[in-house]
DORO-750169 format. One record per residue (C-alpha): residue in one letter; x, y, z. Coordinates in steps of 0.2 Angstrom, whole numbers, padded with zeros to 4 digits, always signed. Layout:
# DORO-750169
AXYZ...
//
This chain:
# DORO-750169
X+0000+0000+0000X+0006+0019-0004X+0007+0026+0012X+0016+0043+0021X+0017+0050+0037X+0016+0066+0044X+0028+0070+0057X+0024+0086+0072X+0042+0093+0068X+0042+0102+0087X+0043+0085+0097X+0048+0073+0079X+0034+0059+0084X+0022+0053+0071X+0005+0061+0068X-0004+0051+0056X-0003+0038+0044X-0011+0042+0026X-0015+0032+0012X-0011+0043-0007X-0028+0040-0018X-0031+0027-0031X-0030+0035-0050X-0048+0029-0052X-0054+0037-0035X-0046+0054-0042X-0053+0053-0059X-0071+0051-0051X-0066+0064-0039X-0063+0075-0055X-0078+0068-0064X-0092+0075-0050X-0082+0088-0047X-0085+0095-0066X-0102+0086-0065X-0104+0099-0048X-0097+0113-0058X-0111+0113-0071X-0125+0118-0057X-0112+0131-0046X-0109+0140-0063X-0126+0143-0065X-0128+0151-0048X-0132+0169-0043X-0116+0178-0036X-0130+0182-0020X-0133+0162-0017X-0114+0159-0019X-0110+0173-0005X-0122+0169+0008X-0113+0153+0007X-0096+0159+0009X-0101+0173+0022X-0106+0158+0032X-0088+0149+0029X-0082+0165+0037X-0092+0164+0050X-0088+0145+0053X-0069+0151+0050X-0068+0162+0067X-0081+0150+0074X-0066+0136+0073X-0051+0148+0073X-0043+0139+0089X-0046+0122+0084X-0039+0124+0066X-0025+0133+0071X-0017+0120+0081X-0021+0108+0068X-0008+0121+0058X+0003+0120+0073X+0005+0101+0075X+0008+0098+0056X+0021+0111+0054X+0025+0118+0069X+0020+0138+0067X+0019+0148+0081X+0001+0146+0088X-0001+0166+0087X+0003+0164+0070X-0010+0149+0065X-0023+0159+0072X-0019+0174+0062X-0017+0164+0045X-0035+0157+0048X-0042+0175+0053X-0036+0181+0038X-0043+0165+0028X-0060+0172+0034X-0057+0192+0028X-0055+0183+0012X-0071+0176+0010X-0078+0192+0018X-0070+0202+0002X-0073+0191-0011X-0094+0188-0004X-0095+0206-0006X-0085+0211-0021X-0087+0196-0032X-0098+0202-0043X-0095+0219-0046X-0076+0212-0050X-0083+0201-0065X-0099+0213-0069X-0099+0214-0088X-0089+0227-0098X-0097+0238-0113X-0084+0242-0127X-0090+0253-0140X-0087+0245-0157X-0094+0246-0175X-0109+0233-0167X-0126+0239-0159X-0120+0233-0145X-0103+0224-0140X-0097+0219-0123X-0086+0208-0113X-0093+0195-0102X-0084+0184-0088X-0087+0165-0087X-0078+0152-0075X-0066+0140-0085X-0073+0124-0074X-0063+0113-0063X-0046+0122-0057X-0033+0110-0050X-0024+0119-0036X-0006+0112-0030X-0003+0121-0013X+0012+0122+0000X+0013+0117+0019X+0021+0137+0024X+0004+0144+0026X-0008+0128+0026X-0025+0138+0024X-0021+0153+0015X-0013+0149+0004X-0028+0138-0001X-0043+0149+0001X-0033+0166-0007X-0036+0155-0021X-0052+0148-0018X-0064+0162-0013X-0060+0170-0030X-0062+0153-0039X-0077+0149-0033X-0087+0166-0033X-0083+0168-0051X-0092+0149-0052X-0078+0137-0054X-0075+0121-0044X-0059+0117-0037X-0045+0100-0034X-0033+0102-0018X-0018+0094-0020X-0010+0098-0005X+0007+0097+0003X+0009+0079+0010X+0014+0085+0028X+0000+0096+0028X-0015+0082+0026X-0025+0085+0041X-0027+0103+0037X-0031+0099+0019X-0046+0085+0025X-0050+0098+0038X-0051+0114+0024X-0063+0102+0012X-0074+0097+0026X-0078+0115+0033X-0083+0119+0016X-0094+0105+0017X-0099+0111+0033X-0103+0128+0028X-0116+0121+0015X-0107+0121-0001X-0112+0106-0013X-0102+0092-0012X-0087+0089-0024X-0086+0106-0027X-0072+0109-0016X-0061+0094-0016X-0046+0087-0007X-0037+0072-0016X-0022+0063-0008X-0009+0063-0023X+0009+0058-0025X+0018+0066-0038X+0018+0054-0051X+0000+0053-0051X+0000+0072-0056X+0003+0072-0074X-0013+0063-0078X-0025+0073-0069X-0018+0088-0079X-0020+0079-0094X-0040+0075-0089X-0048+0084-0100X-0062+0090-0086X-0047+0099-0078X-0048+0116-0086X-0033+0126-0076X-0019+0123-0063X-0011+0134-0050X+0002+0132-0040X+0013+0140-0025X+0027+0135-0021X+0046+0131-0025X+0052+0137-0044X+0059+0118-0046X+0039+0114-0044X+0031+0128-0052X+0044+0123-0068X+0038+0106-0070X+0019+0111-0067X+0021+0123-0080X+0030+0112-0093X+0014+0100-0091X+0001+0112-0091X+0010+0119-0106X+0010+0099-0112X-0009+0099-0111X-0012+0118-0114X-0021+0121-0098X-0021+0140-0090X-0012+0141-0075X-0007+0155-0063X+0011+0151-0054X+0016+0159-0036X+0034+0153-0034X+0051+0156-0023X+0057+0172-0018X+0073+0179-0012X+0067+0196-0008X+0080+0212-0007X+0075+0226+0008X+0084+0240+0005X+0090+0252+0020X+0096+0269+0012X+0105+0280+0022X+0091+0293+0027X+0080+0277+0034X+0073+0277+0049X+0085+0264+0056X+0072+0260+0071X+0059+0255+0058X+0068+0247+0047X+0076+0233+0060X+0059+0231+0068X+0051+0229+0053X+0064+0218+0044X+0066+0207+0059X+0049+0205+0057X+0046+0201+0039X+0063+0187+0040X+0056+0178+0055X+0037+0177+0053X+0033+0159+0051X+0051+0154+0058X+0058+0162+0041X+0049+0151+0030X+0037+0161+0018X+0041+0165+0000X+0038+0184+0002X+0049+0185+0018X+0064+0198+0019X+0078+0188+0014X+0094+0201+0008X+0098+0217+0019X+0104+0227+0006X+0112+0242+0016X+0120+0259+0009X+0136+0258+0019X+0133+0273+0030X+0122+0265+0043X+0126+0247+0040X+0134+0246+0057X+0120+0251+0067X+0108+0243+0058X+0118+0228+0059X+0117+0231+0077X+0099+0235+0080X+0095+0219+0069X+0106+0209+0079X+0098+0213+0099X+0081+0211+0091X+0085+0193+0083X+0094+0189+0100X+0079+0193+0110X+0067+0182+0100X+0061+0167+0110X+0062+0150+0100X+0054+0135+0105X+0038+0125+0109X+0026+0133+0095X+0012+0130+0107X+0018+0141+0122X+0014+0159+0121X+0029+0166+0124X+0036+0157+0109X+0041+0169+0092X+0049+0155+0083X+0046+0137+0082X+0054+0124+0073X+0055+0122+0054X+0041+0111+0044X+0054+0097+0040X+0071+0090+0045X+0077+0091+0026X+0072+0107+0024X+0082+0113+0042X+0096+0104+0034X+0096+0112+0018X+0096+0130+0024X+0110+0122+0037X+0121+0118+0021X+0118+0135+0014X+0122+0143+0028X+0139+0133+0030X+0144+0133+0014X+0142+0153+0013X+0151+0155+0027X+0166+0142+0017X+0168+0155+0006X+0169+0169+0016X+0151+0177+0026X+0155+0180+0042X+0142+0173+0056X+0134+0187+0065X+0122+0178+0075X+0118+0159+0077X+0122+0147+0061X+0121+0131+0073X+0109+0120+0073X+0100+0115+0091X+0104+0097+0094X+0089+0093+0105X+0071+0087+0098X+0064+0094+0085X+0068+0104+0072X+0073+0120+0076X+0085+0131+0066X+0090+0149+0076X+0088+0166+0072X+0104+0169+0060X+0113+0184+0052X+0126+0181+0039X+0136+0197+0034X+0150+0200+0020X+0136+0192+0009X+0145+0191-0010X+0138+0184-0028X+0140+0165-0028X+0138+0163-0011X+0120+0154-0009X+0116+0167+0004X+0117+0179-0011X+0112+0169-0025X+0100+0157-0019X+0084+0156-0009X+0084+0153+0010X+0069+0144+0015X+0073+0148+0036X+0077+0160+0050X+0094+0169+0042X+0094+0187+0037X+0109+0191+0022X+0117+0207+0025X+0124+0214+0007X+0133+0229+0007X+0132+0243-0003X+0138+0263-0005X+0122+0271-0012X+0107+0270-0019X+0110+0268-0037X+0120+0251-0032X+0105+0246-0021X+0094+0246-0036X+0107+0235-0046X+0110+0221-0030X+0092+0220-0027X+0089+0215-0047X+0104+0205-0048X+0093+0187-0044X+0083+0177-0053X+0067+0180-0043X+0056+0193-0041X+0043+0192-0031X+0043+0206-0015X+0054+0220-0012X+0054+0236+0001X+0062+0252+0003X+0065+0260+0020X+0069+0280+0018X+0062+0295+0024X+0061+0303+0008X+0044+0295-0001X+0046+0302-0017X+0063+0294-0020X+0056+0279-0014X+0042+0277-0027X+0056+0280-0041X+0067+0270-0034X+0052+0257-0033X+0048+0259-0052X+0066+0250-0054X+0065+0236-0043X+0060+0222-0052X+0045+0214-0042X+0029+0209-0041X+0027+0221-0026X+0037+0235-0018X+0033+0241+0000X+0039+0257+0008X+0045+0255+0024X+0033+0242+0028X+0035+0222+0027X+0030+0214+0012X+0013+0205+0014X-0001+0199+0004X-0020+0207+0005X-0035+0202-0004X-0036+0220-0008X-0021+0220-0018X-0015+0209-0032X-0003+0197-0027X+0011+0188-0037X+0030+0188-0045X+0042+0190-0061X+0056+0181-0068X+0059+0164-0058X+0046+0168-0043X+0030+0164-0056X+0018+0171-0065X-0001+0178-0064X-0007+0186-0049X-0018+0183-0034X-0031+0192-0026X-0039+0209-0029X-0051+0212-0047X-0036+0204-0055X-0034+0188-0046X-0053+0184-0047X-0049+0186-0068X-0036+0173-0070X-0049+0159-0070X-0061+0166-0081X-0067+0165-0100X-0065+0184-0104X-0080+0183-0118X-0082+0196-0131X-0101+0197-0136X-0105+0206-0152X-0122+0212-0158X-0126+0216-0174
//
C-alpha cells in the first residue's frame, strides 16, 4: 500500500498515517467535481456569497481548533496559526461582497449595436498548494475561484493532510455542494494525468520554482491555463536617510514570521554603507531577543521548521556561505535537542555565488549585502533570478516610489514588510512565477474573458 506519514516537527513523533488515492478514485473525484461545476456555474453571485459569508463565520467560529491543527503539522507559532485562519476568513468576507461587481460585464464601443465583454468560470481548477501557510494559501485562491463559479481540486502538501481533509470538510460544513471543493491525496507521479484530464480546465500552483517549472512544462503539455506563485529571495533595501528603528523592527519581522519560511519574507539586507553598522546592530539585539521553541507556548516567536530536510538544507547554505567567506553574526548552529529548530541567524559579507546571495533561503537567516548608495542598491536587489517582493525603507517618499519603479518585483513596499491582501493583487516576475492573486485581478485569471457582439 502507498502510504506517508506526517511528522509534528516540534517533538519529531508521528502524527498520522495516510494512504495517497487510487487513479480511479481521483478521476471520479474529478468527474463529480465537473459534474458539480455545471450547477455552481449557474448560480447567482448572491446564493454563492451567503454561502461563503457563512464559511467565514464558521472560520472564526473554529479559529482555535484549526490553528493547532496548523501547529502540529508544521510547527508555526500558535499566534501565528490563528492569524493565518483570521485572515482566511477576511478573504471570504471580500470576495462575498465584491465578487460580482469584480466580474460585472464590460461595454466596449465598437462598430456593433452593442458589443461587450462577459466573464465566465473555465470549470474545474486544480490547485497544487504548499505546507508554509496551510489555509491561506488555499482559500486566497479559492474564494475568488469559486465566486466567479468554478470548482476546485486540492492537491495539498503531504505533511499538511489533516489541514487539507479539515479545509474540504468546513466547506462542506458551511453548505457548499459536495465535490465542489475537493481534497485528493496525490503523489507526484499521479500528477501528470490529472492535468492531462480533460475536465481539468486550469492549474495553479505555490510553491518552489523547481515545482512551479515542472507544473508549468505540463500544463503547457496539455495547454491548460495556470497562474504560478513561486520562490522568492526578496532584497530590503536600507538607504542611508532610513529610519534605522523601523527598518530593523520591521525587517526582523518580515525574516522571521513563520520561523523564516514564507516566500515573500525579507531575505537580503541590502544596506547603503553609512548605517550598515548600526543597523547591523539593531538587527542583531532584536533577533537575540526572539524566544524559540515549543510553537504552542505563548511566549514562543519562533518554532521549529516544517521538516528536517528542509532545516538541513538551509543548514548547508548557511555553512557553505560561510566556506567562502560570510561571516556569522548571529547563530548558524543547529539546536541538537528534539525537534527541528533552526536559530535566528545573520550572515554578513554576503557576495555573488555565495548561496546566501544567489540562492533562496527557506529559514530564520537574514543576508546582509553591502552597498555605498542607492544607485547600487537598485542594481543588487535586481541582480537574482526571482522577483517576487521587495521594500524600501527611507524617509524621503518620493525617491522611494522612483526607486520602486526600478525594482523588479511583483510588489514594492515602503517601509513596511512585504505581505499579501485580498485587496491588492498578489504575485512575481522572472523565476518567482507568473499571474497574480487576489484583488479584481486575481478573481480574472480563471475566467473566460468573452467578447459578445451584436449586430
Amino acid at each position: 500500500m502507498n502510504t506517508f506519514e506526517t511528522i509534528n516537527p516540534a517533538t519529531e513523533e508521528q502524527l498520522n498515517t495516510y494512504e495517497y488515492y487510487q487513479d480511479s478514485k481521483i478521476s471520479h473525484t474529478i468527474d463529480h467535481a465537473h459534474h458539480c461545476w455545471l450547477e455552481w456555474k449557474e448560480t447567482s453571485f448572491t446564493e454563492r456569497s451567503v454561502l461563503f459569508r457563512k464559511l467565514k463565520d464558521l472560520l472564526e467560529k473554529k479559529k482555535d481548533q484549526l490553528a493547532e491543527e496548523i501547529t502540529l503539522e508544521m510547527g508555526k507559532p500558535l499566534d501565528q496559526s490563528v492569524a493565518e485562519i483570521e485572515k482566511c476568513a477576511w478573504v471570504c468576507e471580500y470576495y462575498a461582497t465584491n465578487a460580482e461587481a469584480f466580474l460585472q460585464k464590460e461595454v466596449i464601443k465598437s462598430d456593433a449595436s452593442k458589443s461587450y465583454v462577459r466573464y465566465d468560470p473555465l470549470g474545474v481548477v486544480l490547485a497544487v498548494m504548499p505546507w508554509n501557510f496551510p489555509y491561506w494559501q488555499v482559500f486566497r485562491f479559492a474564494a475568488p475561484a469559486l465566486m466567479a463559479g468554478n470548482a476546485c481540486i486540492l492537491k495539498h502538501s503531504p505533511n499538511t493532510t489533516a489541514c487539507a481533509l479539515s479545509i474540504q470538510r468546513i466547506f462542506e460544513e458551511a453548505g457548499f455542494p459536495i465535490y465542489l471543493f475537493n481534497t485528493i491525496i496525490a503523489d507526484i507521479p499521479q500528477i501528470e494525468p490529472i492535468v492531462a484530464n480533460k475536465k481539468i480546465a486550469a492549474v495553479t500552483l505555490t510553491g518552489s520554482t523547481r515545482a512551479g517549472k515542472s507544473l508549468a512544462a505540463l500544463a503547457g503539455k496539455y495547454l491548460k491555463k495556470t497562474v504560478l506563485e513561486l520562490g522568492g529571495s526578496d532584497p530590503y533595501l536600507i538607504l542611508a536617510d532610513a529610519d534605522l528603528n523601523l527598518a530593523a523592527e520591521t525587517c526582523v519581522t518580515g525574516r522571521l514570521i513563520n520561523s523564516g519560511q514564507s516566500c515573500i519574507a525579507a531575505k537580503r539586507f541590502i544596506v547603503v554603507s553609512a548605517i550598515k553598522k548600526p543597523f547591523v546592530e539593531k538587527v542583531k539585539k532584536l533577533m537575540e531577543a526572539k524566544v524559540i521553541g515549543n510553537p504552542t507556548a505563548d511566549e514562543t516567536d519562533i518554532g521549529p521548521m516544517a521538516r528536517k530536510d528542509l532545516m538541513q538544507l538551509l543548514a548547508d547554505q548557511v555553512d557553505q556561505s560561510v566556506k567562502e567567506g560570510a561571516e556569522i553574526v548571529l547563530g548558524g548552529k543547529i539546536d541538537q535537542g528534539r525537534g527541528y529548530y533552526y536559530p535566528p541567524t545573520i550572515l554578513a559579507h554576503v557576495k555573488p555565488g555565495m548561496p546566501a546571495y544567489d540562492e533562496e533561503l527557506f529559514g530564520p537567516v537574514a543576508s546582509i549585502i553591502e552597498v555605498k548608495d542607492d544607485e547600487e542598491a537598485i542594481k543588487v536587489a535586481n541582480d537574482t533570478i526571482y522577483g517576487l517582493g521587495s521594500a524600501i525603507f527611507t524617509r524621503d517618499l518620493a525617491k522611494a516610489e522612483i526607486m520602486a519603479s526600478k525594482i523588479q518585483a511583483g510588489s514594492t513596499f515602503i517601509n513596511a514588510f512585504v505581505k499579501s491582501d485580498p485587496r491588492l493583487p498578489f504575485g512575481g516576475i522572472k523565476e518567482s512565477g507568473y499571474g497574480r492573486e487576489l484583488s479584481f485581478i486575481g478573481i480574472k485569471e480563471f475566467v473566460n474573458a468573452k467578447t459578445v457582439y451584436i449586430r
